[in-house]
C-alpha positions in Angstrom: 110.2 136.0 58.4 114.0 136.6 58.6 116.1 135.2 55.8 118.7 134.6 58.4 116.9 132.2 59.9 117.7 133.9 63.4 114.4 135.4 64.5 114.9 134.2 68.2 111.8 132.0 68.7 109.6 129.3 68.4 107.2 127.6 66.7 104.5 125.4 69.1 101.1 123.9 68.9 99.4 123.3 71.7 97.0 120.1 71.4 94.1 119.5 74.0 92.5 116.3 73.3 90.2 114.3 75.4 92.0 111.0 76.6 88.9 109.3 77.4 88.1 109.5 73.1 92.2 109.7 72.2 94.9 108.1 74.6 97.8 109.7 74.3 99.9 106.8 72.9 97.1 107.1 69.8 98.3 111.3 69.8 101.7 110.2 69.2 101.5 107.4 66.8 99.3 109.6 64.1 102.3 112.1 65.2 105.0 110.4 64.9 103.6 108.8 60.8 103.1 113.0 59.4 106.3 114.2 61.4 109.5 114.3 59.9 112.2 114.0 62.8 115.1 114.7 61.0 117.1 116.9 59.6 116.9 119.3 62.6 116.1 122.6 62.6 113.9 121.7 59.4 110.3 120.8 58.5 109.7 120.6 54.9 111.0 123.6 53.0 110.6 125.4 56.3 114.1 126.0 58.2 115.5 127.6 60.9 116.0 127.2 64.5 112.2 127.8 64.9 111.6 124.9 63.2 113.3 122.7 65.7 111.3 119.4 66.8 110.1 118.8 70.2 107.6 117.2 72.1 106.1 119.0 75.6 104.7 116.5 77.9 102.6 117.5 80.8 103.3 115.0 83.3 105.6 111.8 84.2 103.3 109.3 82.3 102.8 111.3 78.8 106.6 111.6 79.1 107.3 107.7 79.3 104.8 107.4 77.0 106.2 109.9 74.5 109.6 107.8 75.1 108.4 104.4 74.3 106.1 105.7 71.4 109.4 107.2 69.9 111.6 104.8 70.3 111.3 102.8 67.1 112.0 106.1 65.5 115.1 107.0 67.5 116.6 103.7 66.5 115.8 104.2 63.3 116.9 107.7 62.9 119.8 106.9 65.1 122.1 109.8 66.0 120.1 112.2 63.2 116.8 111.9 65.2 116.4 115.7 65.9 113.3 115.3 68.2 113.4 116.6 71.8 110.9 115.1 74.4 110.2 117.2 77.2 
């Protein structure tokens, strides 16, 4: 890893899960109680660009979803909630 924090990519996991056993409003509730969306550019003692926070939908439903699952951390965070949905 560069010290400069500059090493020009990302970090993702991809998660495949069965929506018939986990919907995906389930996904991102356990997601959104581990995951820390704020400071950006951080996770832990881990920091860097890489370490910026998104979340990768697949369609126009997970994306609403992801939204409206969020949302009562965006207004808590405010303007330091560092998450991206996409």
């Amino acid at each position: 890893m560069r010290s400069d924090h500059t090493g020009g990519h990302l970090e993702l996991i991809l998660v495949e899960f069965d929506p018939a056993v986990l919907s995906d409003a389930d996904l991102l509730r356990v997601f959104s109680t581990i995951h820390e969306p704020m400071p950006p550019n951080r996770q832990g003692n881990d920091v860097g660009s890489q370490y910026r926070s998104a979340i990768y939908t697949t369609n126009d439903t997970q994306h609403e979803t992801a939204r409206a699952v969020m949302a009562p951390k965006v207004a808590k965070f405010r303007k330091t909630f560092a998450d991206r949905i996409k």
